[in-house]
N, C-alpha and C positions, 0 to 999 in steps of 0.2 A: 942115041941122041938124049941129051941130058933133060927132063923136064921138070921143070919147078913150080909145078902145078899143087895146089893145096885142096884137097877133096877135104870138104866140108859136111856131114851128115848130122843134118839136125832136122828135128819134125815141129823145133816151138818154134814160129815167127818171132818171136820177142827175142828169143836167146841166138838166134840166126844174125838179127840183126844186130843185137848186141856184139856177138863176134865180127862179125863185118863191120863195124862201126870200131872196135878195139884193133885188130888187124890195120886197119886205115889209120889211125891216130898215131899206132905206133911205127909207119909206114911200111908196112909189109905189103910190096908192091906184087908180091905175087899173084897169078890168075888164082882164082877160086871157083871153084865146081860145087854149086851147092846141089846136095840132093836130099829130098826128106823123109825117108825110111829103108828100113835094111832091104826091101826088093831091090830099089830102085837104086842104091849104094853098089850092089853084085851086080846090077845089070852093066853100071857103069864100068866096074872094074875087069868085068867077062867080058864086056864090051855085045851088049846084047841088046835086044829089044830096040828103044830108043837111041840107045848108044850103038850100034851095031855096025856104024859104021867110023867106031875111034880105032883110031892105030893101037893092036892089042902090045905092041911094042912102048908104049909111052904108057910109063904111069907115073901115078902124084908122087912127088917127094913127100909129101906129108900126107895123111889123113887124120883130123879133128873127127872124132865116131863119139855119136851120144849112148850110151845102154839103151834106155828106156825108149824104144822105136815103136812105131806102128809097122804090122806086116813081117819082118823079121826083125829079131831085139840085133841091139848093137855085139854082145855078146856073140849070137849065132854067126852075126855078119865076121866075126874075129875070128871063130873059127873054122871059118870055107875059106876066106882068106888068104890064114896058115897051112891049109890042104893043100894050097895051089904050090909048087914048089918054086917058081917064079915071084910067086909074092913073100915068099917066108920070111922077108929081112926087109919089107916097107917099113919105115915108122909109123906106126903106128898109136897114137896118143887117146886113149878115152879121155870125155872130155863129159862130165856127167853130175847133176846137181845129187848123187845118192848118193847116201851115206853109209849102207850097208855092205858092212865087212865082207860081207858072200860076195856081192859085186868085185870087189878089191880085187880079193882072192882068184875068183874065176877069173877076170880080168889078163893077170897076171899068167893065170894057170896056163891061159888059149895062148900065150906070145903077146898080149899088149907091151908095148915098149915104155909107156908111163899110164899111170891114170892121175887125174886131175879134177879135183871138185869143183864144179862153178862156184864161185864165190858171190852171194848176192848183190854185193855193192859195185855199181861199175866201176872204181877208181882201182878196187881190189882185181878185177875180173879185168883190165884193164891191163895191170901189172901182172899176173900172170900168162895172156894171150905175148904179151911184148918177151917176158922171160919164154913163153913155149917158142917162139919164135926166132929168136935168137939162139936159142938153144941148137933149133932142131934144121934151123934152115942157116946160119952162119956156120956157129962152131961146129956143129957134128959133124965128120966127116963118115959120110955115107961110104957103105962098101960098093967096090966096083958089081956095075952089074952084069 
């Protein structure tokens, strides 16, 4: 069963709701799953702990990952991930206000599918959230799972 579920992992309230708020304007009516650090990101996608009882058969079409987490970084979250052979080919999008080259790189290294700098201005961040969107939830066509 196909889900179009957008897992969201952010730990700043402001930038959460900034996405939530850019998502909506640009009407991306998809459900969203917000969760705010990399435990709580695994636990969702292992389907554990609090999650423990999500159908381990359904997962997001998208995940929005910040690097910079509390608990597990966004990074480590990418790479247990790409471990799971079930998840190896989710989209994947860092979605991350750093600027650091080594982020890029790692990023990329673990299987990120893009990364993406928050851009400080909402009109910019705005237009990006609408292009990640369009991108990754119309055009792309996802491989069979």
């Amino acid at each position: 069963m196909e889900n179009h579920t957008i897992l969201l992992v952010e730990d700043n309230p402001e930038d959460e709701a900034l996405t939530l708020r850019a998502l909506k304007k640009n009407k991306i009516r998809n459900e969203i799953v917000v969760v705010r650090d990399g435990a709580e990101a695994l636990d969702f996608l292992f389907c554990r702990n609090s999650f423990a009882d999500r159908d381990p058969d359904t997962l997001p079409a998208l995940i929005l990952l910040d690097i910079k987490l509390p608990k597990i970084d966004g990074l480590e979250v990418l790479r247990r991930v790409r471990a799971e052979q079930r998840m190896q080919r989710l989209p994947i999008v860092l979605l991350s206000s750093s600027n650091e080259k080594q982020d890029v790189i790692e990023g990329y290294k673990h299987g990120a599918n893009s990364y993406v700098r928050k851009p400080i201005d909402f009109t910019q961040f705005t237009e990006a959230i609408q292009q990640l969107g369009f991108y990754w939830l119309a055009l792309n066509e996802a491989p069979p799972r």
